[in-house]
C-alpha positions in Angstrom: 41.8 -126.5 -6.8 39.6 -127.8 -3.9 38.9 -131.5 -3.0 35.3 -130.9 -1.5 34.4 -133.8 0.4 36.8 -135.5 3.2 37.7 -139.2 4.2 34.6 -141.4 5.0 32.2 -139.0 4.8 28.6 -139.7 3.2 28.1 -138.0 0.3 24.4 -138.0 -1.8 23.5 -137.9 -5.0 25.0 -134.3 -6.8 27.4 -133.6 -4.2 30.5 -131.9 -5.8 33.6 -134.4 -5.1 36.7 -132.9 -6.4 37.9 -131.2 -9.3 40.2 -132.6 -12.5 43.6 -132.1 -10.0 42.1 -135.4 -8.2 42.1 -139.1 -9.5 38.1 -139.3 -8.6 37.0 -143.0 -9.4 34.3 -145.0 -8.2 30.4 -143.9 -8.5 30.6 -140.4 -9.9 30.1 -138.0 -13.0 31.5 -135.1 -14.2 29.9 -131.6 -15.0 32.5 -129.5 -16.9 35.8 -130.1 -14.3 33.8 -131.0 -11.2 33.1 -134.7 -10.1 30.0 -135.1 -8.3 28.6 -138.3 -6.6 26.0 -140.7 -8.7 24.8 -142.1 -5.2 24.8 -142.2 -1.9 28.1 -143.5 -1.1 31.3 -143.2 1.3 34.5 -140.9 0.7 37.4 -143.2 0.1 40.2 -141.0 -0.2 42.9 -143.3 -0.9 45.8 -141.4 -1.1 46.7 -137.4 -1.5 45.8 -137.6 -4.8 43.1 -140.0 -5.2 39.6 -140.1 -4.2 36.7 -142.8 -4.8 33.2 -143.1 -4.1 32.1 -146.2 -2.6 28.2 -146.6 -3.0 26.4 -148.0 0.3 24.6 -150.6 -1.4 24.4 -151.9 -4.9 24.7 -155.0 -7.7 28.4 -156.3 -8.4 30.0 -155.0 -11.5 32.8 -157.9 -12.7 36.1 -156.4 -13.6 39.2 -158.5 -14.7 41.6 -159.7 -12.1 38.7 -159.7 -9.7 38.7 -163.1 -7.4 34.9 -164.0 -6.5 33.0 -166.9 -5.4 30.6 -168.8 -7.1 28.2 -171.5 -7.2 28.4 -173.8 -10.3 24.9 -173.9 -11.7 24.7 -175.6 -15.0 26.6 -178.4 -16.9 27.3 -177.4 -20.8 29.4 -179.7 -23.8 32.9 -177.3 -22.8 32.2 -175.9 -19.2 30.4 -174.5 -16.3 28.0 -171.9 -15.6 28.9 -170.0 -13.1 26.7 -167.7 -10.1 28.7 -165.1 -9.6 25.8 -162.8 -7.5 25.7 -160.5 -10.4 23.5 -159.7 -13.1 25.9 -160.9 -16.0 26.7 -164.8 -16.7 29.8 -165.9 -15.9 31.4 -168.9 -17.6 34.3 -171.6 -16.3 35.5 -173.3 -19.8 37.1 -176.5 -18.9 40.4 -175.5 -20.3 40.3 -172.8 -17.6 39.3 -175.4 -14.9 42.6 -177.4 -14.5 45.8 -177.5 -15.1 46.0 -180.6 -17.0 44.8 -181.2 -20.6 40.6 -182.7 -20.4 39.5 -185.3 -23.4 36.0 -183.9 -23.4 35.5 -187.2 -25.2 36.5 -189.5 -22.5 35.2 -187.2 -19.2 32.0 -186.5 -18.0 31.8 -182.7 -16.5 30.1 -183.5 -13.6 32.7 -185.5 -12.2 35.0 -182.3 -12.2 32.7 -180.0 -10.6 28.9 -180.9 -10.3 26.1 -178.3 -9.7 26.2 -177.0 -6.4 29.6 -176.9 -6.1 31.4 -173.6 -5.0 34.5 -172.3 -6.7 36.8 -169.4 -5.6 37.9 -168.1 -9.0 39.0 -165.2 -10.7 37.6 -163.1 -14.2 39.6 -163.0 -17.0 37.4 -161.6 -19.5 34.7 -159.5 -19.1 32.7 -158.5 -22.4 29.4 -157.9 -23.0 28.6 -158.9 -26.9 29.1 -162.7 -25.5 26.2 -165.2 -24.1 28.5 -165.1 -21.3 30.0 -162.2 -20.4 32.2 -163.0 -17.7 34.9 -165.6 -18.2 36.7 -167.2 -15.2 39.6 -169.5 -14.6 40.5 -171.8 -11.3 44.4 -171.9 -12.8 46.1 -170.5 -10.1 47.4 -172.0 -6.9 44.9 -170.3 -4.3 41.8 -171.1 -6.3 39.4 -174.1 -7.2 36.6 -176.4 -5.7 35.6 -174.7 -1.9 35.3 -177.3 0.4 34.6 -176.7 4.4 34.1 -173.7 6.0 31.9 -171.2 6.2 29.9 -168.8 3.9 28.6 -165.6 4.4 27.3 -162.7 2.0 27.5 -159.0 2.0 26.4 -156.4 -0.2 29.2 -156.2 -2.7 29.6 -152.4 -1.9 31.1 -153.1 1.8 33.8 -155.4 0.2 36.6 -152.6 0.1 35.1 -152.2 4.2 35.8 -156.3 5.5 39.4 -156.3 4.0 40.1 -152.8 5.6 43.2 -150.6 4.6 45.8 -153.1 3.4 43.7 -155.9 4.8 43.9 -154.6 8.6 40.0 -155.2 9.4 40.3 -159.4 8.0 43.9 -159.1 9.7 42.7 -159.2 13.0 40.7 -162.8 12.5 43.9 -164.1 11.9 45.8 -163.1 14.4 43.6 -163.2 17.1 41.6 -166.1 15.9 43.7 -168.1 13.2 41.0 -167.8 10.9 41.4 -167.4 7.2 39.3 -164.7 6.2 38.6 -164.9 2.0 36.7 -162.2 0.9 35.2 -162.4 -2.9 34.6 -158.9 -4.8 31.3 -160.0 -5.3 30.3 -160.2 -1.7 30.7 -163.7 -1.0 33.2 -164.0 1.7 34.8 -168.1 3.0 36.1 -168.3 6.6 38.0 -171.1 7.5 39.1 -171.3 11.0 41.6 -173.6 13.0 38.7 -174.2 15.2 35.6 -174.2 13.6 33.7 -173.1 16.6 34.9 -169.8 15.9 33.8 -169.5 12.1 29.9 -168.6 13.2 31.5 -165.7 15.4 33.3 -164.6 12.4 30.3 -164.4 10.2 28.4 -162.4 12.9 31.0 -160.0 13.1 31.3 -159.4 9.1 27.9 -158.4 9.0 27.9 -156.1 11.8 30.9 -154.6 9.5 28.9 -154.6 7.0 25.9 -152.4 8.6 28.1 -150.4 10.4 30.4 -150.0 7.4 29.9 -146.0 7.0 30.8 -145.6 10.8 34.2 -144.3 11.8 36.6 -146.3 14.7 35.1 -149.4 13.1 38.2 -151.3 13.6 38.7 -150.8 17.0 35.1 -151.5 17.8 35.8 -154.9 16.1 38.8 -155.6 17.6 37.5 -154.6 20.8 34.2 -157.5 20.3 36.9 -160.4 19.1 39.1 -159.7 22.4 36.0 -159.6 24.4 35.2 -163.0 22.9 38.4 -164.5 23.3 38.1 -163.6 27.3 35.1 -165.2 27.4 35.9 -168.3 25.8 39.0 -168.4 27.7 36.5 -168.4 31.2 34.6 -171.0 29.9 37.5 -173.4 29.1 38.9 -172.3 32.8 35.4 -173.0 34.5 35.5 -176.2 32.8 38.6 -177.2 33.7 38.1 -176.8 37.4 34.9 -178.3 37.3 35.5 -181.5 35.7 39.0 -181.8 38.4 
C-alpha cells in the first residue's frame, strides 16, 4: 500500500498522504483508509514507517511533556498565570514553582516571580473542562525564572524546523558559536551565548529558518552564513589588532 507524498514536500489541503500501513500523525484526516492533509503543510517523514504533517503556520496546541516559555501575567491567592502564546490559559500553582514547601500565609507571590517575569517551564496537564487548561511546573533542574539572554519568536509550526533532525540545525550554534540555543514548543526560543555579541546574529538567523523552513539544503545554507560570520569577525578582530600595535 502506497505512501503518496515524499520527504519535505508541500502538500495542500486534500492531498492523499498515506494509507493505514503508515503511522500518519500531525495535521491530517482520514477518508475510509487514506490520510489526506487538513492544511498546507510539510512532509515530515520521520522514519520508514512514519509520516507527519507539519502545517506552515498556525496557533500552538499544548501537549504534556512539552517545555515552553512564558511570561508570568497575573498574581492569584495559589499561583501564576502564565502566557504561553496560545489560545488556552496556562497556570504555575506554587506547589509546582519550587522545590521547597511555600507558607502561602507568610509569602507574598510576587516576590517569587512578579509579572513580567519569563519562565522556561514544562505542561503537565492539559485539560480543557478547567479555568485553566494548561498546568505547568518549574520542578526540574533545566527550568525556572529566565534571566539574560536573548528572545526571539517563531511561528510555533517551524519549531520541529530550528531544532533540526536530532537537534543538528540548533547544533551548529553551539559548536561553532558556544551558544545555547533553547527552543520552546510554543515558538519562543532563549539564546544565551558565551559572548553576547553573537546572540543578535543568532536571532537573525532563526528567522531566516523560519521563512525558509519548507526549503530543502537548509542546513547547509545555515552553516554556510554562521562560518561566513565567524571569518568575518575573525578579520575585524585581526584588523584591529594590527591597527591599535
Amino acid at each position: 500500500m502506497p505512501l503518496y507524498v515524499s520527504d519535505r514536500q508541500i502538500v495542500l489541503p486534500g492531498d492523499a498522504v498515506a494509507t493505514r500501513d503508515y503511522n500518519v500523525g500531525g495535521s491530517v484526516y482520514w477518508d475510509g483508509d487514506v490520510a489526506y492533509s487538513a492544511v498546507v503543510g510539510l512532509v515530515n517523514v520521520k522514519s520508514e514507517r512514519d509520516v507527519e504533517v507539519i502545517p506552515l503556520s498556525g496557533i500552538y496546541r499544548p501537549r504534556v511533556g512539552d517545555v515552553v516559555i512564558g511570561y508570568i501575567v497575573d498574581i492569584g491567592l495559589t499561583g501564576w498565570t502564565v502566557d504561553i502564546k496560545s489560545p488556552y490559559s496556562a497556570y504555575l500553582p506554587v506547589q509546582e514553582a519550587t522545590l521547597k514547601p511555600i507558607d502561602l500565609t507568610t509569602v507574598d507571590l510576587k516576590d517569587l516571580l512578579g509579572i513580567g517575569d519569563i519562565v522556561l517551564a514544562r505542561i503537565i496537564d492539559f485539560n480543557l473542562t478547567r479555568d485553566y487548561p494548561v498546568t505547568l511546573t518549574l520542578k526540574e533542574a533545566r527550568l525556572g525564572r529566565i534571566e539574560g539572554g536573548t528572545l526571539v519568536e517563531i511561528d510555533a509550526s517551524k519549531v520541529a524546523r530550528v531544532i533540526g533532525r536530532r537537534g543538528s540545525m540548533v547544533g551548529i550554534f553551539d559548536e561553532e558559536l558556544n551558544c545555547d540555543v533553547t527552543v520552546g514548543q510554543n515558538g519562543r526560543i532563549w539564546i544565551r551565548c558565551r559572548n553576547p555579541e553573537d546572540e543578535p546574529f543568532v536571532a537573525r538567523v532563526i528567522k531566516l529558518i523560519e521563512s525558509e523552513s519548507h526549503t530543502s539544503g537548509l542546513t547547509d545554507r545555515v552553516k554556510a552564513i554562521v562560518s561566513q560570520y565567524k571569518e568575518k569577525k575573525a578579520g575585524t578582530k585581526a584588523q584591529g589588532s594590527s591597527t591599535s600595535s
